[in-house]
C-alpha positions as CSV (number, residue, x, y, z in Angstrom):
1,X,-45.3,41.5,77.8
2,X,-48.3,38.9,76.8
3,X,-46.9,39.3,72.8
4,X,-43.5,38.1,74.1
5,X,-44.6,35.0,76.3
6,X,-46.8,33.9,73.6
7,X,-44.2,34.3,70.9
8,X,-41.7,32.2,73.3
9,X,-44.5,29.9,73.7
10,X,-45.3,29.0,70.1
11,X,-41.5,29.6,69.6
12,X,-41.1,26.5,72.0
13,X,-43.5,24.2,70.2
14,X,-41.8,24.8,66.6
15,X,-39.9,21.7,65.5
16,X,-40.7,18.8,68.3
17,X,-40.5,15.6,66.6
18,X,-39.9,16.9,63.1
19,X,-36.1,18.0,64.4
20,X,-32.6,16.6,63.7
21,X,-29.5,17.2,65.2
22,X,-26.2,16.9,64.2
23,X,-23.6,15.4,65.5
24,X,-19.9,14.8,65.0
25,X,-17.3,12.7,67.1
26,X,-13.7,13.5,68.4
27,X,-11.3,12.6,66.6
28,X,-9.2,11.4,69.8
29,X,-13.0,9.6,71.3
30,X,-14.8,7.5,68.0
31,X,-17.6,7.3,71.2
32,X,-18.2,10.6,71.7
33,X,-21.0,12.8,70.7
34,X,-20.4,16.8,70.3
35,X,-23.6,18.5,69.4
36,X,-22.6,21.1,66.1
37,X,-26.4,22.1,65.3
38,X,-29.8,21.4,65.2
39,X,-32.2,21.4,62.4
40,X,-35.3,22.5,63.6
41,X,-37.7,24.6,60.7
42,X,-41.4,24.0,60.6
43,X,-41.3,22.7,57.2
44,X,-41.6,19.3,58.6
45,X,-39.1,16.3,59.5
46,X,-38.2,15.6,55.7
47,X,-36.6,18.7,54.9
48,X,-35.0,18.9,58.3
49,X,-33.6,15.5,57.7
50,X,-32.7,15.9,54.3
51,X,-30.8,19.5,55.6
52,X,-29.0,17.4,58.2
53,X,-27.8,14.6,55.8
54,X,-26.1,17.5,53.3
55,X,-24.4,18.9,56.1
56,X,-23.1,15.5,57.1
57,X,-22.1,15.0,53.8
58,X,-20.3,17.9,53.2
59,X,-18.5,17.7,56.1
60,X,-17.2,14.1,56.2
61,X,-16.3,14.8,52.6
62,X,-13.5,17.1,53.4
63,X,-10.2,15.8,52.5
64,X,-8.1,15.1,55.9
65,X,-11.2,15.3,58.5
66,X,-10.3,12.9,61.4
67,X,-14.3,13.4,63.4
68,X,-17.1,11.5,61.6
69,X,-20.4,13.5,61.1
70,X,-23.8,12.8,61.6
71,X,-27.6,13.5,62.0
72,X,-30.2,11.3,64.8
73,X,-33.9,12.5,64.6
74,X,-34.8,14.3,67.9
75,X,-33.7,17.7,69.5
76,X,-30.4,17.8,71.2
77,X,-30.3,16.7,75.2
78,X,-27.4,18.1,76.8
């Protein structure tokens, strides 16, 4: 029982600032923010970011897509 809460407790500490989120909008709401994944390793805030941005690019590169896509530093706050 100790091996889980201190594996949920490190588990819990991974990421913090080094994490990106990303983001698309509705198509039918340019305003609105719908939380599609978070990018949260513990090789630090470079490779997250740099994980996030490919995705976004990726994404908003699809022929026909009507949501933007994109990554903010931070975890996701519902």
């Amino acid at each position: 029982m100790i091996a889980i809460v201190v594996t949920a407790l490190a588990l819990a500490g991974c990421g913090g600032d080094d994490s990106y989120t990303f983001y698309r909008n509705s198509p039918l709401d340019a305003a609105m923010r719908i939380h599609i994944a978070s990018f949260d390793s513990g090789e630090g805030a470079a490779y997250n970011q740099e994980n996030c941005q490919v995705a976004a690019e990726l994404f908003n590169a699809q022929p026909g897509v009507a949501s933007r896509f994109w990554c903010e530093k931070g975890r996701f706050q519902p």
